[in-house]
C-alpha positions in Angstrom: -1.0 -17.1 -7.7 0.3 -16.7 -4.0 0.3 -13.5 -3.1 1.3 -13.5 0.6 5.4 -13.0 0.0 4.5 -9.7 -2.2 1.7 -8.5 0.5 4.6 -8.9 3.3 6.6 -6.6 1.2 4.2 -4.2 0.9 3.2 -4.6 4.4 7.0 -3.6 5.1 7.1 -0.7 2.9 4.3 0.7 4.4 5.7 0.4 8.0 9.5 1.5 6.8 8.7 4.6 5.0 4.9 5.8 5.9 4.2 7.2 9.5 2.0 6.7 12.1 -1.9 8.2 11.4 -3.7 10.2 14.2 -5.5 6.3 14.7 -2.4 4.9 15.2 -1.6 3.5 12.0 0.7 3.3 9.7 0.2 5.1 6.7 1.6 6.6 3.4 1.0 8.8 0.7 0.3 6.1 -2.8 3.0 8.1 -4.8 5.5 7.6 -2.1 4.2 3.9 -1.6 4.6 3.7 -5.3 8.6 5.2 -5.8 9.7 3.0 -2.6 8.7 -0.3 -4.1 9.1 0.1 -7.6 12.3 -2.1 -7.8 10.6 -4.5 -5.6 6.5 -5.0 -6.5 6.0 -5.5 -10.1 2.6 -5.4 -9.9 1.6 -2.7 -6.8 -2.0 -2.2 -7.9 -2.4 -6.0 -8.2 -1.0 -6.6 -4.4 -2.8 -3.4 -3.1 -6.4 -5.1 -4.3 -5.3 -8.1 -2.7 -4.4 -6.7 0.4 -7.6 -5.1 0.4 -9.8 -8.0 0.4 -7.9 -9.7 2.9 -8.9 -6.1 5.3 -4.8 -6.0 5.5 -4.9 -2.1 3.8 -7.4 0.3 3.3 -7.9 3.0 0.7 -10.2 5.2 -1.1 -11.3 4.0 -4.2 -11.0 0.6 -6.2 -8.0 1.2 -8.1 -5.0 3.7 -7.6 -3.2 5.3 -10.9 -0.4 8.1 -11.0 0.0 10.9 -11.0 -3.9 11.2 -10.1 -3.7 8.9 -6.7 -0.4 10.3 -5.7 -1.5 11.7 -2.5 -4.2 8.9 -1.5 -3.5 7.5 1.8 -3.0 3.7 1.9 -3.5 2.9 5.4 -1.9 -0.7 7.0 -5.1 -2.4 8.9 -2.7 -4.4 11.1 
């Protein structure tokens, strides 16, 4: 499966609706991250692994689940 279409619209969610970290990324709370691209990423967890083997994102932990993860930080790399 190609996921580079659903990574570029995560990519985009991160940089429309996160803000800018005191390192000078972008970055946004997973439960925010999670409401803004619920009509548009079927399978966020699946494209947030992804993401993070390609070094595009970086968060704590392997896999994110709400409510728990709400307020983990998914940080854009690029």
């Amino acid at each position: 499966m190609d996921t580079s279409h659903e990574i570029e619209v995560l990519k985009k969610a991160i940089k429309d609706h996160g803000s800018v970290n005191s390192d000078g990324k972008s970055s946004i709370a997973y439960g925010v991250l999670f409401k803004k691209t619920e009509d548009t990423l079927e399978a966020l967890n699946g494209t947030l692994r992804s993401a993070k083997r390609k070094k595009q994102v970086t968060f704590e932990g392997e896999l994110l689940m709400m409510p728990r993860d709400k307020e983990v930080q998914v940080i854009l790399l690029e």
